[in-house]
C-alpha positions in Angstrom: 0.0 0.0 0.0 1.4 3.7 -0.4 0.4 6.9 -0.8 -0.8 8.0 -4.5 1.9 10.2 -5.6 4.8 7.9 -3.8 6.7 5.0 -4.7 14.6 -41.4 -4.9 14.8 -43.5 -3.7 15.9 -46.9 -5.9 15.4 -50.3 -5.0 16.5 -53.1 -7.3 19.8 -52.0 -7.8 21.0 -51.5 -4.5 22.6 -53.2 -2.3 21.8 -54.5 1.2 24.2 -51.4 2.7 22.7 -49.1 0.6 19.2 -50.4 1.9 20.3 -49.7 5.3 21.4 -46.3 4.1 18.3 -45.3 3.2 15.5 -42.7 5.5 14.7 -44.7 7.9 17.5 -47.6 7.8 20.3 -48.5 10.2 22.8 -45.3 10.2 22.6 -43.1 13.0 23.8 -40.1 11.7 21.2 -38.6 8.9 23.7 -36.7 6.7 25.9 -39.3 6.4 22.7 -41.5 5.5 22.0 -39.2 3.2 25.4 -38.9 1.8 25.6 -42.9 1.6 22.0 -43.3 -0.1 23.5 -41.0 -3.0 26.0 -42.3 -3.8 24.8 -46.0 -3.4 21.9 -44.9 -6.1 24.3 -43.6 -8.5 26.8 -46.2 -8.5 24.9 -48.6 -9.9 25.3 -46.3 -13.0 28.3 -46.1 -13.3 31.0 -43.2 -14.8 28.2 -42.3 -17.2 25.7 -41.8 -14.6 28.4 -39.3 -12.3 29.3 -37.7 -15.8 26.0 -37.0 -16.9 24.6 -35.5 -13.4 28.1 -33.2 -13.8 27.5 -32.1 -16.8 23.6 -30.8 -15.6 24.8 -29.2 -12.3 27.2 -27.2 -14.8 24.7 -26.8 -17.5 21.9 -25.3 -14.8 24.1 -23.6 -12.5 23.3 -20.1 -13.3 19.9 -21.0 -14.0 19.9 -22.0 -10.0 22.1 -19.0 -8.7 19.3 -16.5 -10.6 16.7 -18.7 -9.4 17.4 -18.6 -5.8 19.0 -14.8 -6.0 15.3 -14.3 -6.9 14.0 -15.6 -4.3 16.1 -13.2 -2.4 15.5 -10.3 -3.5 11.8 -10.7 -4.2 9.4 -11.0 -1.6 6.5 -12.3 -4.2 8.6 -15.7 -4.3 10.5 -15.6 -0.7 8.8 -19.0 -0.1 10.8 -20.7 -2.5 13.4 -21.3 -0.2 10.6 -23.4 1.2 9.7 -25.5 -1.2 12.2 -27.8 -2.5 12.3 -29.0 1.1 9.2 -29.6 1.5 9.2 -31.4 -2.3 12.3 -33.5 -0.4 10.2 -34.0 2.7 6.9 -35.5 0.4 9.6 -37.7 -1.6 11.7 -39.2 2.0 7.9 -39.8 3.2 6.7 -42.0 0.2 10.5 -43.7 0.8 8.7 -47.6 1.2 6.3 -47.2 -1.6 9.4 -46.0 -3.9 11.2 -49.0 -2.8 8.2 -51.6 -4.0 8.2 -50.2 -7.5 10.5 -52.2 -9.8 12.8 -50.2 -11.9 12.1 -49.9 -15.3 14.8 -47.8 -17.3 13.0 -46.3 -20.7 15.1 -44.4 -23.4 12.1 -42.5 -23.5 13.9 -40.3 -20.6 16.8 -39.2 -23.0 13.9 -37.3 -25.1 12.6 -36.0 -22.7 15.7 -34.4 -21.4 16.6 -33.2 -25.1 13.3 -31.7 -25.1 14.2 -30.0 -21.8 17.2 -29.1 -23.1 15.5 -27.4 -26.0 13.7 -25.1 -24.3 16.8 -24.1 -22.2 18.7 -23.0 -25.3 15.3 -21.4 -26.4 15.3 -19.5 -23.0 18.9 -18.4 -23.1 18.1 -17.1 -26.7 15.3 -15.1 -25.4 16.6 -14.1 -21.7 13.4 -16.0 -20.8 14.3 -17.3 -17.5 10.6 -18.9 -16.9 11.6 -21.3 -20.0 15.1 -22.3 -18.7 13.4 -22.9 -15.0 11.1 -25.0 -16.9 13.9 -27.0 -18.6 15.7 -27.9 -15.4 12.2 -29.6 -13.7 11.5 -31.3 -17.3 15.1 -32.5 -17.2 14.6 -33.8 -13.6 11.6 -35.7 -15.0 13.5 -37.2 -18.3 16.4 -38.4 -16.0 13.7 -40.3 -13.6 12.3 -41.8 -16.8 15.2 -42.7 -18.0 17.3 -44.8 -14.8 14.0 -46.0 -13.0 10.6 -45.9 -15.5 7.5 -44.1 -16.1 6.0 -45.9 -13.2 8.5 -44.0 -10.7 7.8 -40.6 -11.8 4.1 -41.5 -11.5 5.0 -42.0 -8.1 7.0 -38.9 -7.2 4.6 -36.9 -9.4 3.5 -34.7 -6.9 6.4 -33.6 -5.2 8.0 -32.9 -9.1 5.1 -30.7 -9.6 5.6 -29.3 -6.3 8.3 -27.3 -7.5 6.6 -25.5 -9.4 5.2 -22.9 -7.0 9.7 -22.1 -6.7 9.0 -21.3 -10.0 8.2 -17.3 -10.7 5.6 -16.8 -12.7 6.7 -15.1 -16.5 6.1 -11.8 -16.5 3.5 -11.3 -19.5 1.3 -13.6 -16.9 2.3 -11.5 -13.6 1.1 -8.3 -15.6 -2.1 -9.4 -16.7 -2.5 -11.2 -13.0 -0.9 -8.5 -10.4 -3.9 -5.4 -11.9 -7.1 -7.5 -11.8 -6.0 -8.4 -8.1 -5.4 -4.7 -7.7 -8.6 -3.7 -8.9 -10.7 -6.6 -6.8 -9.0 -5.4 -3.7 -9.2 -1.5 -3.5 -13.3 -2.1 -5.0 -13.5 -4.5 -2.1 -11.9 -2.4 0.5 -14.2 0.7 -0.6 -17.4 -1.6 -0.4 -17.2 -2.7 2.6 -16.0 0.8 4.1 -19.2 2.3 2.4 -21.1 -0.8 4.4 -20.0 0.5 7.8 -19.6 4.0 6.8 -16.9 4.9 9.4 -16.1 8.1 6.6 -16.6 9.2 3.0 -14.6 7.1 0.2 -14.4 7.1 -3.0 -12.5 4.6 -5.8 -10.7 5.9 -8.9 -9.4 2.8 -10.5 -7.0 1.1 -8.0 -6.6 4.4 -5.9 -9.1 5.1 -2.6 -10.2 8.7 -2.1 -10.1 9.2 1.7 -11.1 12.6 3.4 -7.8 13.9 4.0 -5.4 11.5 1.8 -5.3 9.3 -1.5 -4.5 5.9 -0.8 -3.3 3.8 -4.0 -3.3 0.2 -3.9 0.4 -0.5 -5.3 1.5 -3.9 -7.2 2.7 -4.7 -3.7 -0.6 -4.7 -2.2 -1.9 -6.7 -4.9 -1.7 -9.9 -2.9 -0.2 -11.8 -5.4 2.4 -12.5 -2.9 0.2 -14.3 -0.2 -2.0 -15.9 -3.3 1.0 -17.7 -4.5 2.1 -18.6 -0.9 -1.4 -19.7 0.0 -2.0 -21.6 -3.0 1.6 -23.7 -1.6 0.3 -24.2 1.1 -2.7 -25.9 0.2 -1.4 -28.0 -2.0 1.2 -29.2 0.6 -1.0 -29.6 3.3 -4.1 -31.4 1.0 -1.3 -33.9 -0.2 -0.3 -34.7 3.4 -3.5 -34.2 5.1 -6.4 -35.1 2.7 -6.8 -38.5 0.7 -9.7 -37.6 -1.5 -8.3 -36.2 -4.6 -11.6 -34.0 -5.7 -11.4 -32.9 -2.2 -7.6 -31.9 -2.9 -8.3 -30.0 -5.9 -11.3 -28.1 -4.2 -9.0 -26.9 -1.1 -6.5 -25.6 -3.5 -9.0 -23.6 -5.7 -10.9 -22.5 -2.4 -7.9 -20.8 -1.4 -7.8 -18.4 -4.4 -11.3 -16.4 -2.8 -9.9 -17.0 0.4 -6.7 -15.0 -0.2 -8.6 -12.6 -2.3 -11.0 -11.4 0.6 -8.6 -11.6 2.9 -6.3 -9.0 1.2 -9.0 -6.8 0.6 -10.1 -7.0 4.4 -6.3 -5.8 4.9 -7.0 -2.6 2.5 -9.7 -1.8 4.0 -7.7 -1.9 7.9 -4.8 -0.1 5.9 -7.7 2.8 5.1 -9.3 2.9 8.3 -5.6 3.0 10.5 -4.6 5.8 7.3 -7.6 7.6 8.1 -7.3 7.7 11.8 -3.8 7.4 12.3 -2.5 9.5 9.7 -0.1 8.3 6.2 2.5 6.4 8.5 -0.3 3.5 9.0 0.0 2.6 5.4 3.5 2.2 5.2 6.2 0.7 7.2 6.3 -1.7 10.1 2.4 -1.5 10.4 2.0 -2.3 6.5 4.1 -5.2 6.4 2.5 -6.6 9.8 -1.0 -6.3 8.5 0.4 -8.9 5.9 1.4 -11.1 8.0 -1.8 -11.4 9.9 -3.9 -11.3 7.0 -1.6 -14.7 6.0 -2.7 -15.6 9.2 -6.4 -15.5 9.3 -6.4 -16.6 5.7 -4.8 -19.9 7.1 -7.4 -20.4 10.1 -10.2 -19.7 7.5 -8.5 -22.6 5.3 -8.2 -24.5 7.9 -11.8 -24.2 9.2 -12.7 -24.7 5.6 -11.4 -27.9 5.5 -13.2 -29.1 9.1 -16.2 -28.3 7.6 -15.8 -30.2 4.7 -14.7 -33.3 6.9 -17.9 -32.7 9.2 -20.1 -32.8 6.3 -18.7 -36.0 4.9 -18.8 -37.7 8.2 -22.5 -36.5 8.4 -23.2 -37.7 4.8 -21.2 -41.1 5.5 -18.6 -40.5 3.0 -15.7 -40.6 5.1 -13.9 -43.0 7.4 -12.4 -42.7 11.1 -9.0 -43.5 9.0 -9.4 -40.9 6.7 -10.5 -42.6 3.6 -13.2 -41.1 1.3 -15.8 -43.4 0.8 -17.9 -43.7 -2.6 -21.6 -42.4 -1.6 -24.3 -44.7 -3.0 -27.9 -44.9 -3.6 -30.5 -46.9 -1.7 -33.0 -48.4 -3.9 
């Protein structure tokens, strides 16, 4: 807000040590677990398999160093320090059903990763980074397919996709996303201020007319930056949480309105404290905690959302004590 006017785990081929090396095996000491369970899944491959994950570390390494500078400097996509680990943590949890799935190496995997590779040249060309992001997670893919099978990456298809949301969006779609969610939230903000009509506002465009100050909702204040961070959240917590996959899906879309209105409720505190308080409430300390407690209640309403939606199929009989969705069916 400111001021207008301001600005994998493999099974087959390892051995029994390596078994004992893996998440939940033998080894005390979890790095070194770690450390063993890498090596052990690459050895099996040989000098090629060493060469060939070489030669991507040096192919993508400025692709990562941009990435995560990003991440950085940019508070839109500061939770992308979050997710890769939390992609590592989904992968390390489905650990035992990665080991029952027999390995099924496809050529297939090469084209994909030539595909991949494709688009990276094509984003180098174009100083696209979204392209060349994009490359590295297809490559990721093709190199699954191509030491342990389709079937793996079926398995592990989640967390893959996971990593998406580290992934900033291009900037043609931020543009066309960032000023609709500008314009929802300053015409929500004024609605609901001319609903308990505390004081006289007006709206021009994405700018609030207050009595003794303009306010001007800012790309900042669009909420794209808790919409994106919201929408990782659900999708983390409906994978670990929630079995039914339409139920999944819902949660995630659900949280879209659910970050919308609560970003415009913190427009319309940001008025109110601007109106009262004077131009310091819409900047500063008090801005950026407003944020965070907006992120806040936009969690508990998730959360409650999601209570709800487990009352109602316990109610309806759709749902067991274990969790698992049950098919509903019609008396005769």
């Amino acid at each position: 807000m400111a001021l207008a006017g301001t600005k994998t785990t493999m099974r087959s081929a390892l051995t029994q040590p390596a078994q004992e090396a893996l998440p939940g095996g033998k080894p005390s000491s979890k790095l070194s677990s770690f450390g063993k369970t890498f090596w052990q899944t690459l050895k099996p491959f040989g000098w090629q398999g060493l060469l060939l994950v070489a030669v991507l570390i040096v192919l993508y390494a400025s692709v990562l160093r941009l990435l995560v500078y990003q991440w950085y400097i940019d508070p839109d996509y500061s939770h992308g320090f979050l997710v890769p680990v939390l992609s590592a943590f989904l992968i390390w949890q489905r650990r035992d059903k990665l080991r029952l799935i027999p390995l099924q190496p496809s050529p297939w995997g090469m084209v994909i990763v030539a595909c991949s590779m494709g688009l990276l040249f094509l984003g180098s060309l174009g100083a696209e980074l979204s392209m060349a992001r994009l490359s590295m997670l297809g490559t990721i893919c093709g190199l699954i397919v191509y030491f342990a099978g389709s079937k793996f990456l079926r398995a592990m298809a989640f967390p893959l996709a996971f990593l998406l949301f580290a992934i900033p969006i291009p900037v043609v779609v931020y543009n066309s996303i960032v000023f609709p969610l500008q314009f929802i939230a300053s015409r929500f903000a004024v609605r609901f201020l001319e609903i308990i009509n505390l004081f006289p506002v007006l709206r021009e465009g994405n700018v609030l007319v207050l009595p003794h100050m303009h306010l001007e909702v800012v790309e900042a204040c669009s909420g794209i930056r808790s919409l994106m961070s919201l929408l990782a959240l659900a999708a983390g917590y409906g994978y670990l949480v929630e079995r039914s996959i339409p139920v999944r899906w819902f949660l995630i879309v659900a949280m879209v309105p659910l970050a919308i209105i609560s970003n415009g409720t913190r427009v319309m505190i940001t008025a109110v404290m601007a109106n009262y308080l004077g131009p310091k409430a819409a900047e500063g300390f008090m801005h950026e905690f407003s944020g965070w407690v907006i992120f806040v209640v936009a969690t508990v309403l998730f959360l409650l959302l999601h209570s709800a939606i487990t009352l109602i199929r316990k109610k309806l009989g759709w749902y067991e004590a274990g969790g698992t969705p049950l098919t509903p069916t019609v008396s005769q």
